[in-house]
VEXFI-343651 format. One record per residue (C-alpha): residue in one letter; y, x, z; residue number from 1. Coordinates in Angstrom, 1 decimal, decimal comma. Layout:
<"A" <Y X Z> NUM>
...
This chain:
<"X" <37,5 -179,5 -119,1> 1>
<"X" <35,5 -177,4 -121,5> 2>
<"X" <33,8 -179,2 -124,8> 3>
<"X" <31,2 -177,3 -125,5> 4>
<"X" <30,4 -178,1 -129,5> 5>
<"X" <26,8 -175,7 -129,5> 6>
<"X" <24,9 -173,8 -126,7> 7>
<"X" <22,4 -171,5 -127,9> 8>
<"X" <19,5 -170,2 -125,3> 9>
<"X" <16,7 -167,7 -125,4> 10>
<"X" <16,7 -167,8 -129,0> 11>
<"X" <14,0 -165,9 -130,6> 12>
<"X" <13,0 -165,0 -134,6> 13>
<"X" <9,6 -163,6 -135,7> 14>
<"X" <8,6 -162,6 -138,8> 15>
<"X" <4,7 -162,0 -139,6> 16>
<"X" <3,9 -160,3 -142,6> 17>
<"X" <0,3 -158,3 -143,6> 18>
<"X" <-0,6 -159,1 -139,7> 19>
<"X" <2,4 -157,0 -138,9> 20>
<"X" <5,3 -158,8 -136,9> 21>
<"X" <9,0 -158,3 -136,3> 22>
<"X" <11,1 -159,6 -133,8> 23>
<"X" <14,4 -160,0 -135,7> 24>
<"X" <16,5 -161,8 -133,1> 25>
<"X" <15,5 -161,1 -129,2> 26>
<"X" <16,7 -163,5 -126,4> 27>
<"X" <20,2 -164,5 -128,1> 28>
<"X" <22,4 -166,9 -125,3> 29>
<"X" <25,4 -167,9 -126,2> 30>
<"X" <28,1 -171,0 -125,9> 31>
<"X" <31,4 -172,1 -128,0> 32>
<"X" <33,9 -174,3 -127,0> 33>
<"X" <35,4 -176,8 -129,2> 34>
<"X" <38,6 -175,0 -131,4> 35>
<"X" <37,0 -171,6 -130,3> 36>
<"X" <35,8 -168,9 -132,8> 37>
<"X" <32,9 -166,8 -131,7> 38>
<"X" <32,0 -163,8 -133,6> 39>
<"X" <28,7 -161,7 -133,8> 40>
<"X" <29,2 -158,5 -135,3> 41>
<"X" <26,4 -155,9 -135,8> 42>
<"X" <25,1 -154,0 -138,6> 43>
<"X" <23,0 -155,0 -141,8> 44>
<"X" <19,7 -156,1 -139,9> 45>
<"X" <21,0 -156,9 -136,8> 46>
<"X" <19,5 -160,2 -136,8> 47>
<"X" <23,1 -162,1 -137,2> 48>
<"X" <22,5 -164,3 -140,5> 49>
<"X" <18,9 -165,0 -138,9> 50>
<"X" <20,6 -166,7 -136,1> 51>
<"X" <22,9 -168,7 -138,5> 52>
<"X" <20,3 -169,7 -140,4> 53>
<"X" <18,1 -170,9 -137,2> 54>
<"X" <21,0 -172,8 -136,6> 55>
<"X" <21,0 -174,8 -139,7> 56>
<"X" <17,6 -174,5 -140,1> 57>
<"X" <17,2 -172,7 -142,8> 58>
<"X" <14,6 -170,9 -140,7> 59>
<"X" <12,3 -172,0 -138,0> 60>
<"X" <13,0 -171,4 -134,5> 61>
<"X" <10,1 -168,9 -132,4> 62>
<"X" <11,0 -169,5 -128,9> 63>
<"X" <14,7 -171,1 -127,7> 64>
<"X" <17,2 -173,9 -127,6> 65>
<"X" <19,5 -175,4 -129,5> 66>
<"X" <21,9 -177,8 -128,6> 67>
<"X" <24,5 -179,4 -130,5> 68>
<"X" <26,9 -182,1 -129,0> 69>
<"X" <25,0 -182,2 -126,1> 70>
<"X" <21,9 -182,6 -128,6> 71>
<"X" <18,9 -180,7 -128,8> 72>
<"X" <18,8 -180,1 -132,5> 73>
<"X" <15,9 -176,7 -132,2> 74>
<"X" <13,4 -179,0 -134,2> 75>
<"X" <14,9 -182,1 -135,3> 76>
<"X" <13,5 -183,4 -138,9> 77>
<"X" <14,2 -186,0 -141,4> 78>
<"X" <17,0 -188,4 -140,8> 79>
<"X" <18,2 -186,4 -137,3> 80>
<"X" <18,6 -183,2 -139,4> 81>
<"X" <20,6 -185,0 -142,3> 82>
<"X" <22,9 -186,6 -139,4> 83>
<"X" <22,7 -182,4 -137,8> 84>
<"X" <24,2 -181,5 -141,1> 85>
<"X" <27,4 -184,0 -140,8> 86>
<"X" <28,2 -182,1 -137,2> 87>
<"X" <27,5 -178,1 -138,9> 88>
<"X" <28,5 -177,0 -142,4> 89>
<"X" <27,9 -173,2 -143,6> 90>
<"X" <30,0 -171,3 -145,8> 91>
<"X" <28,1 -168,3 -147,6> 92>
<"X" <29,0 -164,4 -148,6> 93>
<"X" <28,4 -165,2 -152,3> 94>
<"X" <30,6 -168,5 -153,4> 95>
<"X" <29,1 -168,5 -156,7> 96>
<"X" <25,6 -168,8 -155,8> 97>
<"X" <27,0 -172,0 -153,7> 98>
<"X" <27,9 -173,9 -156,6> 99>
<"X" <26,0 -175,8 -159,3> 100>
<"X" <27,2 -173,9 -162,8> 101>
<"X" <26,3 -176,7 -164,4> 102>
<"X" <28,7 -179,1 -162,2> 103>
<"X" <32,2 -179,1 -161,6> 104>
<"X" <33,6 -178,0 -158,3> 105>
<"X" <34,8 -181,3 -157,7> 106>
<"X" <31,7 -182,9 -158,1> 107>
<"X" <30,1 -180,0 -155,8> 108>
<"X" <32,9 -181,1 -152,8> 109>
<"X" <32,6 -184,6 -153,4> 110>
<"X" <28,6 -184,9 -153,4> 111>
<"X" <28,3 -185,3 -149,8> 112>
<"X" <30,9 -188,4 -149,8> 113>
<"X" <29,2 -190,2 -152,8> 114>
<"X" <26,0 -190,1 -150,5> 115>
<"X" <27,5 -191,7 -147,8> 116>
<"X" <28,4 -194,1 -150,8> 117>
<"X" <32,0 -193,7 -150,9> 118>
<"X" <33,6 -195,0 -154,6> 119>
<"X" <34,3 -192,4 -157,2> 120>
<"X" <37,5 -193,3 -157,0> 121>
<"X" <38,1 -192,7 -153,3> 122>
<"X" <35,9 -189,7 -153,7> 123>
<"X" <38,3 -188,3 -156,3> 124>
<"X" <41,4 -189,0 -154,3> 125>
<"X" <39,4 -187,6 -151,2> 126>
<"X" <38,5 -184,2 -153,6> 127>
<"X" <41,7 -183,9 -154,3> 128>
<"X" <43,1 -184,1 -150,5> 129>
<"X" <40,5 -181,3 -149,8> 130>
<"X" <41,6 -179,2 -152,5> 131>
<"X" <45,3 -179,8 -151,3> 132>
<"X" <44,5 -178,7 -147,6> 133>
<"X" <42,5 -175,5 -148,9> 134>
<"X" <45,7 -174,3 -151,1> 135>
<"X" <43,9 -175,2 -154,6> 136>
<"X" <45,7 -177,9 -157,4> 137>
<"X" <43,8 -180,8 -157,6> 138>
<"X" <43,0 -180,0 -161,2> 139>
<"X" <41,0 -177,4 -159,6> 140>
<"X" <38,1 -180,3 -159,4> 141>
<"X" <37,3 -180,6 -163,3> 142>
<"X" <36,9 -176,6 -163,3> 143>
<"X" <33,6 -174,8 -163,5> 144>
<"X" <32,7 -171,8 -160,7> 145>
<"X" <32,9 -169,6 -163,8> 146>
<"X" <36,2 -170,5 -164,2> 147>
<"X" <37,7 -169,4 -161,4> 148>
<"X" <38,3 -166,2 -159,4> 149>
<"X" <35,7 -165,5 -156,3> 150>
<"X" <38,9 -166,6 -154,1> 151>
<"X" <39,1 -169,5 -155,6> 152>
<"X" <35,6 -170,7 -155,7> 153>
<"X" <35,2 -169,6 -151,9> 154>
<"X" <38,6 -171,9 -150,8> 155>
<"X" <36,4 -174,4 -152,8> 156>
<"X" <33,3 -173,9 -150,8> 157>
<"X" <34,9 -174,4 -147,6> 158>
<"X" <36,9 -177,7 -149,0> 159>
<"X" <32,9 -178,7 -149,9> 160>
<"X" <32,2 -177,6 -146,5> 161>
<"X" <35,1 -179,6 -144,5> 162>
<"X" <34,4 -182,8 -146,8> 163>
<"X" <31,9 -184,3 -144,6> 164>
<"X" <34,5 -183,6 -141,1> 165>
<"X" <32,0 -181,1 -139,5> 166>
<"X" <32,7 -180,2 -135,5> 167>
<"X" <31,5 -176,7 -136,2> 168>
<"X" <31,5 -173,9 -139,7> 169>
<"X" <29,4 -171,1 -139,8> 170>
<"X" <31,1 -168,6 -142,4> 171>
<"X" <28,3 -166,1 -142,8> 172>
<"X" <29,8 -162,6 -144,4> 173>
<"X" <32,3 -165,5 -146,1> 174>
<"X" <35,1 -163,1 -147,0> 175>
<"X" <32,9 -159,3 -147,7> 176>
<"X" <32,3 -160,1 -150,8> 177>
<"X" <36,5 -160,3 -152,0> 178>
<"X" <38,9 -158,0 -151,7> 179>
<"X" <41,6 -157,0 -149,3> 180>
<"X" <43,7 -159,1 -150,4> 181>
<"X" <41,7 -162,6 -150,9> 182>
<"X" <40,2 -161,7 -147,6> 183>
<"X" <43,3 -162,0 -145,6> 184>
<"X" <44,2 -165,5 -147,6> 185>
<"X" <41,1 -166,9 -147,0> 186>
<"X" <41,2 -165,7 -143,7> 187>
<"X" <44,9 -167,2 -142,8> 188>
<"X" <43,5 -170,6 -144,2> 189>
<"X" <40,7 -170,2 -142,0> 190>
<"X" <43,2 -169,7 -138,5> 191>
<"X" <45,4 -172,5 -140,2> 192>
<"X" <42,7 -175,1 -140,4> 193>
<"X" <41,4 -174,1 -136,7> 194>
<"X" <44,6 -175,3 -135,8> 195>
<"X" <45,4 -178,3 -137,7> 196>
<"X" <41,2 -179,7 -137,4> 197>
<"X" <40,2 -178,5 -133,9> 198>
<"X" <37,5 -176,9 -135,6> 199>
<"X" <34,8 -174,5 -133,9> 200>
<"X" <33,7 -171,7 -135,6> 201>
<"X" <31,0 -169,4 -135,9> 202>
<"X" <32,1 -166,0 -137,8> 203>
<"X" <28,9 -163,7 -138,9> 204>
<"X" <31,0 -160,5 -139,4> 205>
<"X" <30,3 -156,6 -139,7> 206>
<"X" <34,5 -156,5 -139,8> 207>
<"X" <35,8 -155,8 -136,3> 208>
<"X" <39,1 -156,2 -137,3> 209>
<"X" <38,8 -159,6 -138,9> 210>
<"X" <37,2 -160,7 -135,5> 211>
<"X" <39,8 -159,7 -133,8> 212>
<"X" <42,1 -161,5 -136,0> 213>
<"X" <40,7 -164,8 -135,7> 214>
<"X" <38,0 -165,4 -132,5> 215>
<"X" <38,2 -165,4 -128,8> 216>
<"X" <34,8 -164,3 -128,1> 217>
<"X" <32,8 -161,3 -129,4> 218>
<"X" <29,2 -161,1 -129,7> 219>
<"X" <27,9 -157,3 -130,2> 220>
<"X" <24,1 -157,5 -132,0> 221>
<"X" <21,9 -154,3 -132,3> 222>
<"X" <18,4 -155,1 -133,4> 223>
<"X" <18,4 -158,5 -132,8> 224>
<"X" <19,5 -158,5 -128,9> 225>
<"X" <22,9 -158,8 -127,8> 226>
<"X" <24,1 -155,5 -126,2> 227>
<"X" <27,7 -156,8 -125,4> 228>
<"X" <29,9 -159,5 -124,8> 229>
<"X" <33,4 -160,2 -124,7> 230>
<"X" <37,1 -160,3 -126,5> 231>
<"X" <37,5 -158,7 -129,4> 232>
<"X" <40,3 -156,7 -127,3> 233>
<"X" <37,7 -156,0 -124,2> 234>
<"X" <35,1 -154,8 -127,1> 235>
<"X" <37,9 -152,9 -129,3> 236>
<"X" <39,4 -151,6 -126,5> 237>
<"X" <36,7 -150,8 -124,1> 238>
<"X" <33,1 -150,6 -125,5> 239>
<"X" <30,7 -150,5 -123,0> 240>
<"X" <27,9 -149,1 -124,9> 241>
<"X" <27,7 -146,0 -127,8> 242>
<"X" <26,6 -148,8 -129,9> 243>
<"X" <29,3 -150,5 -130,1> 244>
<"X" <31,9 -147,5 -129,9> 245>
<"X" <30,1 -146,4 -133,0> 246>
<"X" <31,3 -149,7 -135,2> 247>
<"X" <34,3 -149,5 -133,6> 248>
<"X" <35,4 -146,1 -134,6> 249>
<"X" <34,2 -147,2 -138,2> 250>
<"X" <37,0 -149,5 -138,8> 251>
<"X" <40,0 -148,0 -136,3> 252>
C-alpha cells in the first residue's frame, strides 16, 4: 500500500502590492509517496519556489491544503510548526547564504541536535557520521563556508539538512548554482541517499534532464498552474502541450 508522506490540494499564492494583486500559484494538487521524487519544472516565475516555500512556510498559504503525514500542517504555529520542521528540511540554490560565516559548518549541522539537547560530544560524533554519509572528512566540521568550494558547502547543507531524520527534502534550484560537474556528484549523492534513507523528495528544477535522472513524477508549471503531469519519459517523450515542448527542446 501507498505511504503518502505530503498531499498538496487547491493550493493557491497571492501577492497584493499598490492594490494590485498577482496570483503566483493557481490551483496546484499534487501527492508523493514515501521514497518517491517529484519534480516541478517550469520557468523563472512559474510559481515553483512559491509552492516550496508555502510548504515550509516561509510564505502564507491563500486558499488550499496541506497535509503532511496524514497532518494538516496549512497553518500550524508555534510548537506544531517546530515539530513540522523535524518531518520537512529545505535545501537552497545558494549554500553559502545557508550558512552562518561566522560559525563552523559543523556547528551549522549539529544546531538542530544540540536543541533537542543532545551532548556535544554525541553531537560531534553524530556531525561527523553526517559528514561521512554526504562524502565530506569529518574535519570538514571545524571549516568555515568560505573555506570550502560551493560543492562542498552544499554536500554540507544537505548533511545539516538530514541531521534532524526528515521524511521529506525539498532541494529548491539545489544544484544550478555549480557546475556540470558538482551537479552530477551532488546529484548521485542525492539518488544514493533515496536509497539507503527511504527518503521523499521534492526537486524545484528548471533542468529536465536532472528530473529525469532522479524522480518518478513530473510536474509541468506555467504561470503558476500546472499544465502537465506525468514521467519525466511521458513529458520528455511526449509533451502534451507547446509549453512544455518548448523546455523540452531547450535542453535535448
Amino acid at each position: 500500500m501507498a505511504d503518502t508522506i505530503l498531499e498538496v490540494e487547491h493550493l493557491k499564492k497571492v501577492f497584493t502590492a499598490n492594490k494590485k494583486s498577482f496570483t503566483a500559484v493557481d490551483d496546484v494538487s499534487f501527492k508523493l509517496e514515501r521514497g518517491e521524487c517529484l519534480g516541478i519544472v517550469g520557468e523563472s516565475g512559474s510559481g515553483k519556489s512559491t509552492i516550496a516555500k508555502m510548504i515550509t512556510h516561509l510564505l502564507d498559504v491563500t486558499e488550499g491544503k496541506i497535509t503532511l503525514l496524514g497532518k494538516d500542517i496549512t497553518h500550524v504555529k508555534g510548537k506544531e510548526l517546530r515539530d513540522t520542521y523535524k518531518e520537512i528540511q529545505m535545501v537552497f540554490q545558494m549554500p553559502m547564504e545557508s550558512f552562518d560565516p561566522r560559525r563552523t559548518l559543523g556547528d551549522g549541522i549539529g544546531e538542530s541536535l544540540r536543541n533537542q539537547g543532545i551532548s556535544r560530544t554525541e553531537t560531534r560524533k553524530k556531525v561527523e557520521e553526517l559528514l561521512a554519509l554526504c562524502g565530506l572528512p569529518a574535519e570538514y566540521a571545524d571549516r568555515y563556508p568560505h573555506q570550502v568550494s560551493g560543492g562542498q558547502c552544499q554536500r554540507a547543507a544537505i548533511a545539516r539538512a538530514l541531521a534532524v531524520d526528515p521524511a521529506l527534502l525539498i532541494c529548491d534550484e539545489a544544484t544550478s548554482a555549480l557546475d556540470v560537474t558538482v551537479q552530477k556528484q551532488i546529484l548521485e549523492l542525492l539518488i544514493d541517499l533515496k536509497k539507503k534513507r527511504k527518503l521523499s523528495f521534492l526537486l524545484i528544477c528548471h533542468d529536465l534532464a536532472l528530473v529525469q535522472a532522479f524522480c518518478e513524477h513530473v510536474l509541468v508549471l506555467y504561470h503558476g498552474k500546472v499544465v502537465e503531469m506525468g514521467t519525466p519519459d511521458e513529458i520528455i517523450n511526449y509533451p502534451k502541450t507547446d509549453y512544455t515542448k518548448v523546455l523540452v527542446d531547450s535542453v535535448l
